[in-house]
C-alpha positions in Angstrom: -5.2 25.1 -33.7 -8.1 27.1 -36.2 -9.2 29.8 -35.4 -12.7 28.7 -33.6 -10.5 26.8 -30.7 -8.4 30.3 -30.0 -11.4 32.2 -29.7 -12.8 29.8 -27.3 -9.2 29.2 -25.0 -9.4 33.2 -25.3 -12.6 33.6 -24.1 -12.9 30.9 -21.5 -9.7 32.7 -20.1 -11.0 36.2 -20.2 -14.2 34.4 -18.2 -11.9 33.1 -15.5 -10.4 36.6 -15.2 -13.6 37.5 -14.2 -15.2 35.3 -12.1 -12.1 34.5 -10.0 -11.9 36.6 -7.2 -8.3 38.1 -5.9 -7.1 34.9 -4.7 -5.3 32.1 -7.3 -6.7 28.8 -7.5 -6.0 26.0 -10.0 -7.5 26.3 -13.3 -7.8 24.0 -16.3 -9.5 24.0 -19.7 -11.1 21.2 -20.9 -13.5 21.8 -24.6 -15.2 24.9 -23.8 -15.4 24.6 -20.0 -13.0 25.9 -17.3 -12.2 24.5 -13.8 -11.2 26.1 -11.0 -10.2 23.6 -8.4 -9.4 24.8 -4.6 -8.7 23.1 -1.6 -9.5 23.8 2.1 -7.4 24.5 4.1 -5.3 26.7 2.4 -4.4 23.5 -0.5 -2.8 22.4 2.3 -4.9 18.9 3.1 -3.8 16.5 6.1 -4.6 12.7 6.1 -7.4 11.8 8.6 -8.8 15.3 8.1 -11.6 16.2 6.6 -11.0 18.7 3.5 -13.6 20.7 1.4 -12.6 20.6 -2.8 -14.5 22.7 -4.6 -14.6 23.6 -9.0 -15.7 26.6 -9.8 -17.1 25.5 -13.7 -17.2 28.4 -16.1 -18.1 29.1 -20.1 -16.9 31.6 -22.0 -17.9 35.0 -21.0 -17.5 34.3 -17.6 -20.9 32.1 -16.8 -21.0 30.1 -13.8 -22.2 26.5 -14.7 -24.1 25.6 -11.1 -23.8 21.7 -10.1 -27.8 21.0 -11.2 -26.8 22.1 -14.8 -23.8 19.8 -14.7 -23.9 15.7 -14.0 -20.4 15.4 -12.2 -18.5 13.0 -10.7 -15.8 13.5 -8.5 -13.1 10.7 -8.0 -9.7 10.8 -5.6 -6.8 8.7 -7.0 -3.3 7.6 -5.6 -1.3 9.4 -8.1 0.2 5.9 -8.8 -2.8 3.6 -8.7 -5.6 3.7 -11.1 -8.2 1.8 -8.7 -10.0 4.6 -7.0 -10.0 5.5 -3.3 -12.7 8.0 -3.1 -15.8 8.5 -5.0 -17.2 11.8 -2.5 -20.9 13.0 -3.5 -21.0 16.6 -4.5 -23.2 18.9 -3.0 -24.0 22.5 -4.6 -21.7 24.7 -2.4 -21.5 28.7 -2.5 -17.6 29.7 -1.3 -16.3 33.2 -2.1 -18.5 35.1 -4.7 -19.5 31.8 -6.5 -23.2 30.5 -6.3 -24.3 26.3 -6.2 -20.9 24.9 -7.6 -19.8 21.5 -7.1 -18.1 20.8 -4.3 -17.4 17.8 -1.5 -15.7 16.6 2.1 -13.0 14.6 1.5 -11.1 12.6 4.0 -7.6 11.4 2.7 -6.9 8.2 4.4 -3.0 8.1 4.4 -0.3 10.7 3.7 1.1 11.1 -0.2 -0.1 12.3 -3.4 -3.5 12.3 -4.7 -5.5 12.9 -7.8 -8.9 14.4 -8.0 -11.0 14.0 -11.2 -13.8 15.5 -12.0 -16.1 14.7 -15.0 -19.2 15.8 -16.0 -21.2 16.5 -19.3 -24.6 19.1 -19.6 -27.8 18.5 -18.0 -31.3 20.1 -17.4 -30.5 22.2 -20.9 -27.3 23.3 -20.2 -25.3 23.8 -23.8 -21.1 23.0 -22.8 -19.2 20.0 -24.0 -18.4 17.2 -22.0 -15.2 17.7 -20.2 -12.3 15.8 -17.3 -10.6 17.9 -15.4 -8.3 16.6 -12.9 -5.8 18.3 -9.7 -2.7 17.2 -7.9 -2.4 17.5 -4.3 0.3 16.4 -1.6 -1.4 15.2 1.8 0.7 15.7 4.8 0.7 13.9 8.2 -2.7 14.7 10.3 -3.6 14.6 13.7 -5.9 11.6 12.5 -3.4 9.8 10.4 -2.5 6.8 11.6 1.3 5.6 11.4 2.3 2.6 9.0 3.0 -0.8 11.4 6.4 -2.2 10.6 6.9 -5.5 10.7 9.4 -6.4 14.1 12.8 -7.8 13.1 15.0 -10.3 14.7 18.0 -8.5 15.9 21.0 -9.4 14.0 23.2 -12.5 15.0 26.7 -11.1 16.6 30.1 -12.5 15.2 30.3 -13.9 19.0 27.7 -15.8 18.9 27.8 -17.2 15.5 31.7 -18.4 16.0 30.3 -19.8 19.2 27.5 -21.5 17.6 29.6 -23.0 14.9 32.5 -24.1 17.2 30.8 -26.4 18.9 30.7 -30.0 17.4 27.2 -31.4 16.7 26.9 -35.4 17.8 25.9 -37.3 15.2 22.3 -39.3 15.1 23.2 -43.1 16.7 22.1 -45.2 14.5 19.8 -48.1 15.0 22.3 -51.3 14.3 25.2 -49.7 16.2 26.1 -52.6 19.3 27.9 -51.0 22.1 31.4 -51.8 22.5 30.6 -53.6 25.8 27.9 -55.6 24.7 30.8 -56.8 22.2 33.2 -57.8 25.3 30.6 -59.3 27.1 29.5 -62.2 23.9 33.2 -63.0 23.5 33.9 -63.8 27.2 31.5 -65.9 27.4 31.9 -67.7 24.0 35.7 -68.3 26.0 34.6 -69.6 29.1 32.1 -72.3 27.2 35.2 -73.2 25.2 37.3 -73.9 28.3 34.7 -75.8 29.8 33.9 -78.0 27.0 37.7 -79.1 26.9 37.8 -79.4 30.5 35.0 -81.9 30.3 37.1 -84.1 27.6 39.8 -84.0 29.2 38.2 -85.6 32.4 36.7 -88.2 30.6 39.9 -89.4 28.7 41.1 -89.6 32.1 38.9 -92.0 33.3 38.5 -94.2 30.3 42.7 -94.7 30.4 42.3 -95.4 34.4 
């Protein structure tokens, strides 16, 4: 690092000593600009609640950059998902001893971690480098949040019921050209009875031709 970048990280720091009022917040440096993220309530958010973010943006020497200096955007982030879930508009907001800052409502849908990016690059005749700043938040269960469905399972198949269900013997389809054993019976007596009256018909006529 030359000397030019210390003196800036050194005087963007002395800045945030400061501006920053008696409570700790957050802060990051990005170029010449420092970020000073915070979180109502308490960086404590809940999903389905509304929450107000707020960056205090400060140069070196301590000087407030106010949002109409600055063109920002804000963007919320699953911490494991690049596709963004919240793009909030800023407003100029004035919390503690800051004046016209950047800051939003944001309503976290579901509880887990989030990431908040902000960037934003000089406007209006403001003299700062472009910079990206970004926070890391933890969203716990609201009074708004609503609880993930789970999908209803079948209950499990007891050892009972499956020896049962295998045990018994499954009949086998009857197929089409299957003849009944009766239907059988029935073809052959009667094949026999034509037989025996066939022969009982010779016979009677031998009979008669001898006589």
């Amino acid at each position: 690092m030359d000397h030019r970048s210390i003196s800036v990280a050194v005087g963007v720091g002395a800045g945030i000593g400061l501006a920053l009022p008696v409570q700790a917040h957050k802060t990051e440096v990005s170029g010449d600009v420092a970020g000073t993220w915070h979180l109502e309530p308490n960086h404590s958010p809940k999903a389905g609640e509304p929450a107000r973010v707020w960056v205090a943006l400060t140069q070196q020497g301590g000087r407030v950059i106010p949002l109409e200096q600055c063109d920002c955007q804000l963007t919320v982030y699953r911490s494991t998902d690049p596709t963004p879930v919240l793009e909030p508009p800023l407003a100029a907001v004035s919390p503690e001893s800051y004046q016209s800052i950047p800051g939003a409502d944001v309503t976290f849908p579901e509880v887990g971690e989030y990431r908040l990016t902000l960037i934003g690059s000089p406007q209006a005749g403001a003299a700062f480098m472009p910079f990206e700043l970004s926070y890391t938040t933890v969203v716990a269960a609201g009074r708004g949040s609503q609880p993930t469905s789970q999908p209803e399972v079948a209950p499990p198949e007891t050892a009972a019921e499956s020896q049962t269900s295998s045990a018994v013997p499954q009949a086998p389809p009857a197929s089409l050209n299957e003849t009944p054993a009766g239907a059988g019976w029935l073809v052959a007596l009667g094949i026999g009875v034509a037989i025996a009256t066939l022969a009982a018909t010779l016979f009677l006529r031998q009979r008669k031709v001898s006589e």
